[in-house]
PDB file of N, CA, C and O in Angstrom:
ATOM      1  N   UNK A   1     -25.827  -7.198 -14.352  1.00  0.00           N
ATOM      2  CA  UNK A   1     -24.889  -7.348 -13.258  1.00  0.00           C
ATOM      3  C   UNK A   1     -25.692  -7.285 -11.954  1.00  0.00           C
ATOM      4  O   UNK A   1     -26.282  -6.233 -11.706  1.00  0.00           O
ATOM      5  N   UNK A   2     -25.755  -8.108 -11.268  1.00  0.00           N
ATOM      6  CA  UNK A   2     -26.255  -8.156  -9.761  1.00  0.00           C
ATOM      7  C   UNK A   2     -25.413  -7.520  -8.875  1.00  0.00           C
ATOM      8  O   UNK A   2     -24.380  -6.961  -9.243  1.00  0.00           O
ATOM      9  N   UNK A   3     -25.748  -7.564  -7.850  1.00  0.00           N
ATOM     10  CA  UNK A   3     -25.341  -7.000  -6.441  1.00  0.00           C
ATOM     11  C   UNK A   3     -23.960  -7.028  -6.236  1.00  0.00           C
ATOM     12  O   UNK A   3     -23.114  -6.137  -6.167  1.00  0.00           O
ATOM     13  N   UNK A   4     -23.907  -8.534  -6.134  1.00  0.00           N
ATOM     14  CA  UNK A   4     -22.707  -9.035  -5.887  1.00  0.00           C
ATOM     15  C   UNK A   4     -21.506  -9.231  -6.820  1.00  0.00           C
ATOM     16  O   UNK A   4     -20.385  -9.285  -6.316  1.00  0.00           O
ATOM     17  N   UNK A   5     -21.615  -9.307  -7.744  1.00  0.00           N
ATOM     18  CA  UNK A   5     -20.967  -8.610  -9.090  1.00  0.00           C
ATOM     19  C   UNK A   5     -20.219  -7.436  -9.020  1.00  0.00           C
ATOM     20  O   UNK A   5     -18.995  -7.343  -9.121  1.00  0.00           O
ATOM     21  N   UNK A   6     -21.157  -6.405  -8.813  1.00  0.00           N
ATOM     22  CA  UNK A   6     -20.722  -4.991  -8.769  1.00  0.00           C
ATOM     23  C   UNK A   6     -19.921  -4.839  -7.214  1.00  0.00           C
ATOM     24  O   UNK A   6     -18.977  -4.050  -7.161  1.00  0.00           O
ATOM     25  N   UNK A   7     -20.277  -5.536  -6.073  1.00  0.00           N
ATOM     26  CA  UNK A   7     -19.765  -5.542  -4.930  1.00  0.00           C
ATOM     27  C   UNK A   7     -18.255  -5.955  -4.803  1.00  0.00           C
ATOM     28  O   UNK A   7     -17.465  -5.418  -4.028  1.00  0.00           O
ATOM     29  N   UNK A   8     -17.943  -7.029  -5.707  1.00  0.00           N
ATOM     30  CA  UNK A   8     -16.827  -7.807  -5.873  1.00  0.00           C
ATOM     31  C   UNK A   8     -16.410  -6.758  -6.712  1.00  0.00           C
ATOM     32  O   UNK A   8     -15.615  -6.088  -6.052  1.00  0.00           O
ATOM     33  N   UNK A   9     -16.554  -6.251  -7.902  1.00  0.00           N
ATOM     34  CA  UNK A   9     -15.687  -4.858  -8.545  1.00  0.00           C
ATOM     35  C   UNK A   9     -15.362  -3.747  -7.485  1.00  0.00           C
ATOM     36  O   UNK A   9     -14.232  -3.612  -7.016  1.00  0.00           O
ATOM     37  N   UNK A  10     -15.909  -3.345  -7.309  1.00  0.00           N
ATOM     38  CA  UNK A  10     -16.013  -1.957  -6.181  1.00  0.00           C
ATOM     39  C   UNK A  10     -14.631  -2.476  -5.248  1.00  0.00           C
ATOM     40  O   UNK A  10     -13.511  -1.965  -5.231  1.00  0.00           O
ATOM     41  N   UNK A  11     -15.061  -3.493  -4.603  1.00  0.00           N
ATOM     42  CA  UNK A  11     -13.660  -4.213  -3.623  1.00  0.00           C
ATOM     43  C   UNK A  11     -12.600  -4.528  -4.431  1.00  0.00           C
ATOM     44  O   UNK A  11     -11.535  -4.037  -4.055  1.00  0.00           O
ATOM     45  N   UNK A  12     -12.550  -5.382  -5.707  1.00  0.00           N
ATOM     46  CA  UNK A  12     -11.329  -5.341  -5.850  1.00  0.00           C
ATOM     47  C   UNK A  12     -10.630  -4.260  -6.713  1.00  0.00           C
ATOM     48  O   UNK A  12      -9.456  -4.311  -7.079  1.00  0.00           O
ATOM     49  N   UNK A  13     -11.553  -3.235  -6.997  1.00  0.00           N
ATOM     50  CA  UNK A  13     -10.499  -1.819  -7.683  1.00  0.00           C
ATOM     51  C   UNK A  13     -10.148  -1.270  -6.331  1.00  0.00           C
ATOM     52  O   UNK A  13      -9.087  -0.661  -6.468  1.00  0.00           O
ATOM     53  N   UNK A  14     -10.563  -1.210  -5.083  1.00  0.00           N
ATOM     54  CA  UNK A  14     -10.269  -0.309  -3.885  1.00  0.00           C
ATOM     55  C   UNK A  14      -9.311  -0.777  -3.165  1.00  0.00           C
ATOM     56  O   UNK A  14      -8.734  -0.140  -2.284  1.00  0.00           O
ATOM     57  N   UNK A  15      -8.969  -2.457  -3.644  1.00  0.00           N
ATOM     58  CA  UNK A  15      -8.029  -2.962  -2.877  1.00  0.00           C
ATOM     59  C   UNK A  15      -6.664  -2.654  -3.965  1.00  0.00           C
ATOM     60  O   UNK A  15      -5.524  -2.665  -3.501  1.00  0.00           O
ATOM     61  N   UNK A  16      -6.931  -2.362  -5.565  1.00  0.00           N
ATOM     62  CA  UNK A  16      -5.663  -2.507  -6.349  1.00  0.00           C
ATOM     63  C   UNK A  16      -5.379  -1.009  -5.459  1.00  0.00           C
ATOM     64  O   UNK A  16      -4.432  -0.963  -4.674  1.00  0.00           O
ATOM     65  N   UNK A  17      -5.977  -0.220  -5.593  1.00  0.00           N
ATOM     66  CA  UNK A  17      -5.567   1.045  -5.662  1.00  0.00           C
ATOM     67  C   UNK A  17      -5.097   1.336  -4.057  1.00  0.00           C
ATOM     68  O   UNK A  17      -4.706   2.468  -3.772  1.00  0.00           O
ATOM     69  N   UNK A  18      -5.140   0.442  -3.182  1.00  0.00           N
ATOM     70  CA  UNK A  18      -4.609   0.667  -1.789  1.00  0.00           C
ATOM     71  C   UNK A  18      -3.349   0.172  -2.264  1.00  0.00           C
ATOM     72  O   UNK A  18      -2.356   0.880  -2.094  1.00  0.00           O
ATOM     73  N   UNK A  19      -3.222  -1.153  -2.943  1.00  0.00           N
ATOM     74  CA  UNK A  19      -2.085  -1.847  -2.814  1.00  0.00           C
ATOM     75  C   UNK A  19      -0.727  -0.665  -4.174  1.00  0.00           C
ATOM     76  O   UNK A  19       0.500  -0.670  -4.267  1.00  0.00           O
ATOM     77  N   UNK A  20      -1.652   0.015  -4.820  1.00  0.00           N
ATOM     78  CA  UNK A  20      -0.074   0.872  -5.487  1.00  0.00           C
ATOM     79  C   UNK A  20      -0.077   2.507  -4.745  1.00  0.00           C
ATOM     80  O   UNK A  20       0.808   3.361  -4.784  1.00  0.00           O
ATOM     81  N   UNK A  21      -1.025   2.532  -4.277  1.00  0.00           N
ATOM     82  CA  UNK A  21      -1.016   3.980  -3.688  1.00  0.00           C
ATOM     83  C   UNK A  21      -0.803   3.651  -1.985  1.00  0.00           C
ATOM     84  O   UNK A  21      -0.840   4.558  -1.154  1.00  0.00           O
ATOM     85  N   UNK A  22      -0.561   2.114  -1.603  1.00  0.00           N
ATOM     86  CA  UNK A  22      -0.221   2.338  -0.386  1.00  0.00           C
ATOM     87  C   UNK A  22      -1.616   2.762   0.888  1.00  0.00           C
ATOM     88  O   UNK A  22      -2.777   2.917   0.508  1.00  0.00           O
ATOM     89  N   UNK A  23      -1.281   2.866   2.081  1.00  0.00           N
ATOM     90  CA  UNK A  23      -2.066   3.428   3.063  1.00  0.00           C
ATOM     91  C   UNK A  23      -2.029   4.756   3.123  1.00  0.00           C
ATOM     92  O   UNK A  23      -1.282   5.475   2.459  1.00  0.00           O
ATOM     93  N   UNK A  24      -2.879   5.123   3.963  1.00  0.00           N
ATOM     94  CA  UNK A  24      -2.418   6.654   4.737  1.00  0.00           C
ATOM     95  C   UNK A  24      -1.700   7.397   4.384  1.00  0.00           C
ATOM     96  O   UNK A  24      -0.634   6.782   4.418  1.00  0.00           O
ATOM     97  N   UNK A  25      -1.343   9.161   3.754  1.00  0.00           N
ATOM     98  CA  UNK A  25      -0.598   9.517   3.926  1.00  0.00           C
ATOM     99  C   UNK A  25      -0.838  10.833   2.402  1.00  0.00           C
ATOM    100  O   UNK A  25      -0.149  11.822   2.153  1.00  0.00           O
ATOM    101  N   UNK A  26      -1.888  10.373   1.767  1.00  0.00           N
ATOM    102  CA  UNK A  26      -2.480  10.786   0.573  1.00  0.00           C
ATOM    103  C   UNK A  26      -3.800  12.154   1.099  1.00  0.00           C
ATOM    104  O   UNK A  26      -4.240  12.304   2.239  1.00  0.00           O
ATOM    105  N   UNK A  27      -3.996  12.590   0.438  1.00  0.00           N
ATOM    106  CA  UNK A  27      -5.344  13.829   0.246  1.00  0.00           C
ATOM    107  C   UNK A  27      -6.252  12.530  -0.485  1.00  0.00           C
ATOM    108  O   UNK A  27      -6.144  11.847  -1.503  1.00  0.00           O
ATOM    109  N   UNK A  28      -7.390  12.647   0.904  1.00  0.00           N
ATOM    110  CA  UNK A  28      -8.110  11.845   0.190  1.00  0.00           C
ATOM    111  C   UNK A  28      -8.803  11.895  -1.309  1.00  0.00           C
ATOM    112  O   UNK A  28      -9.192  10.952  -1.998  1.00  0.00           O
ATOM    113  N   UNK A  29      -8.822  13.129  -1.547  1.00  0.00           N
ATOM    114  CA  UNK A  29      -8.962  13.649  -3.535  1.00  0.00           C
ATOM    115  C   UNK A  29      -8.234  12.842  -4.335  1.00  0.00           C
ATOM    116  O   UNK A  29      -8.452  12.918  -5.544  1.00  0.00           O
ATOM    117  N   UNK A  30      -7.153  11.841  -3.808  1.00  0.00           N
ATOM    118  CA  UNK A  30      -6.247  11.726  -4.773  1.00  0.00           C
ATOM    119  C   UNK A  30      -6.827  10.028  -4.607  1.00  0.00           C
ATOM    120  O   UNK A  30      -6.647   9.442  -5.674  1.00  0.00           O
ATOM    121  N   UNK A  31      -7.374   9.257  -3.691  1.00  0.00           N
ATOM    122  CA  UNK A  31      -7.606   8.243  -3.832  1.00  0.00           C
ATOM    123  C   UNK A  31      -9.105   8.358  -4.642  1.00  0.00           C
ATOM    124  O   UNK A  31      -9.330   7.770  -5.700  1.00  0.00           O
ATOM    125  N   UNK A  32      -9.855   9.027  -4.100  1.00  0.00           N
ATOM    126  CA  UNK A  32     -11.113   9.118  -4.917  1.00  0.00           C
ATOM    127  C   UNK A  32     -11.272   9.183  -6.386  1.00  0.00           C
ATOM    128  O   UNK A  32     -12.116   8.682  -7.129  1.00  0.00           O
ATOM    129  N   UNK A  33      -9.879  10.195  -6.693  1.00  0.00           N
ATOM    130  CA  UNK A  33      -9.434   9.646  -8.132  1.00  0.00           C
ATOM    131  C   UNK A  33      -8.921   8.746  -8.330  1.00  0.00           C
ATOM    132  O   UNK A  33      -9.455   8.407  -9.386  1.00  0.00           O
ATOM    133  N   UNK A  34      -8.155   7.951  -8.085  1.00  0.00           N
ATOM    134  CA  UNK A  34      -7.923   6.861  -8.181  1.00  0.00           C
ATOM    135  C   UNK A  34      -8.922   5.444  -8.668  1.00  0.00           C
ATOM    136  O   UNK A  34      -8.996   4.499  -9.454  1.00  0.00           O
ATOM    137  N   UNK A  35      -9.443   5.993  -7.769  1.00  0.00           N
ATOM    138  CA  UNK A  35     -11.026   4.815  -7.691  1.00  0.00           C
ATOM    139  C   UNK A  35     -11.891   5.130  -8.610  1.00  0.00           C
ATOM    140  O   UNK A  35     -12.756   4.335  -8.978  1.00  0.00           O
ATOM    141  N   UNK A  36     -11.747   6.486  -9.154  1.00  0.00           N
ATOM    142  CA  UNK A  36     -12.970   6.686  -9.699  1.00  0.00           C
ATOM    143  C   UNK A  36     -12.199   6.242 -11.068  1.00  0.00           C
ATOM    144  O   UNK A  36     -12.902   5.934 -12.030  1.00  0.00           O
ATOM    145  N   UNK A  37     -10.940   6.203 -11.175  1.00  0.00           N
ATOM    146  CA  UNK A  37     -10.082   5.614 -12.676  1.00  0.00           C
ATOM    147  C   UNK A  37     -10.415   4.560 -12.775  1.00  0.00           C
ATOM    148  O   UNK A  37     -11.170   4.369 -13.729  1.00  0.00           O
ATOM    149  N   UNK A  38     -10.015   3.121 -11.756  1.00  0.00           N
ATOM    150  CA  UNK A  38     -10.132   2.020 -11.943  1.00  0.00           C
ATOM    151  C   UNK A  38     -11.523   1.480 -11.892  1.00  0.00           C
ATOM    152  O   UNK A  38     -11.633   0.392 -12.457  1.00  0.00           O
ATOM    153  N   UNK A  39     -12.648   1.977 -11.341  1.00  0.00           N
ATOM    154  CA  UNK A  39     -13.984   1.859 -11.578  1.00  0.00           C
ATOM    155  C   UNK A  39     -14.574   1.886 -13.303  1.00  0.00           C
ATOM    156  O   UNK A  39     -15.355   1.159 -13.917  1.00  0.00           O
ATOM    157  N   UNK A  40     -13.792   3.068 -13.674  1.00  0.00           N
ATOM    158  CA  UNK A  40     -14.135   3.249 -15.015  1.00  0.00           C
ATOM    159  C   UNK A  40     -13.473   2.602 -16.190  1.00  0.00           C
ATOM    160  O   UNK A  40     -13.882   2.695 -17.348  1.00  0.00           O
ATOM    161  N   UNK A  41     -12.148   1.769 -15.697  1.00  0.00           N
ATOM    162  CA  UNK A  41     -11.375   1.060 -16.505  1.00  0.00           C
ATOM    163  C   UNK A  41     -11.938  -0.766 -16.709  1.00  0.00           C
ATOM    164  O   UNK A  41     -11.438  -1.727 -17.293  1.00  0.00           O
ATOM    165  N   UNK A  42     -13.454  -0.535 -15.737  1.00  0.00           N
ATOM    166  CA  UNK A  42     -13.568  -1.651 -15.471  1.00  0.00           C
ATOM    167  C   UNK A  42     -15.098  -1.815 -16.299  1.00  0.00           C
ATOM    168  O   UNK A  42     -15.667  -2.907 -16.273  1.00  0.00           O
ATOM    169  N   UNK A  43     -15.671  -0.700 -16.990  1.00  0.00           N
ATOM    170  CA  UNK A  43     -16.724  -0.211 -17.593  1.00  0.00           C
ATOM    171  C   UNK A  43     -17.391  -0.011 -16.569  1.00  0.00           C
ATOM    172  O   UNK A  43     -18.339  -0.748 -16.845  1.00  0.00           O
ATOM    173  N   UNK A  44     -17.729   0.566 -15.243  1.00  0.00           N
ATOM    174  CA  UNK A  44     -18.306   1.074 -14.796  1.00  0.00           C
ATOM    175  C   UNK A  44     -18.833   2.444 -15.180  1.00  0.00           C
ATOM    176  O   UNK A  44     -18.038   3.382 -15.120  1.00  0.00           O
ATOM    177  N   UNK A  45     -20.212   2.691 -15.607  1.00  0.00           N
ATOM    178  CA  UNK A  45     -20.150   4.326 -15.390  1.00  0.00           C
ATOM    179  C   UNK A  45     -20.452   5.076 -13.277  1.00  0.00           C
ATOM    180  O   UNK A  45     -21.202   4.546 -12.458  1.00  0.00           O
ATOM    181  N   UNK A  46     -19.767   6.066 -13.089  1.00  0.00           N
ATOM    182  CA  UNK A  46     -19.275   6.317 -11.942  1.00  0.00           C
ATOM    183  C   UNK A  46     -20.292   7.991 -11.932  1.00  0.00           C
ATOM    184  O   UNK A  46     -20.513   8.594 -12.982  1.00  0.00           O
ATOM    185  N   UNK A  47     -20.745   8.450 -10.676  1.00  0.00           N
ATOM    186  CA  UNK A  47     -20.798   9.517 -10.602  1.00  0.00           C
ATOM    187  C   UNK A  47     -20.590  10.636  -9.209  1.00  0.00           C
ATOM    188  O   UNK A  47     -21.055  10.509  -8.076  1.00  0.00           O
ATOM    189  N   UNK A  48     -19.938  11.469  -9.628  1.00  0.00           N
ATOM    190  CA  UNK A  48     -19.183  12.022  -8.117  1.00  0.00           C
ATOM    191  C   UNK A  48     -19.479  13.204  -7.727  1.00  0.00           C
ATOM    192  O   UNK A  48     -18.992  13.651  -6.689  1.00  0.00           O
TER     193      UNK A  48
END
């Protein structure tokens, strides 16, 4: 996987997870989980 590969994942799990969790208004803990779900649903391994 190149750069841009992984760049295009990263953006579009951060955009699903804006678009069901919405903007503003969250503990950011709860988006970071979020992201760190759909990162990993995507076979990413993730580390936090």
């Amino acid at each position: 996987m190149n750069e841009n590969e992984l760049s295009r994942i990263i953006y579009e799990c951060a955009i699903e997870v804006h678009r069901i969790l919405g903007g503003p208004g969250l503990l950011e803990s709860v988006y970071e989980e979020a992201l760190a779900w759909e990162l990993q649903q995507r076979g990413l391994k993730i580390e936090r």
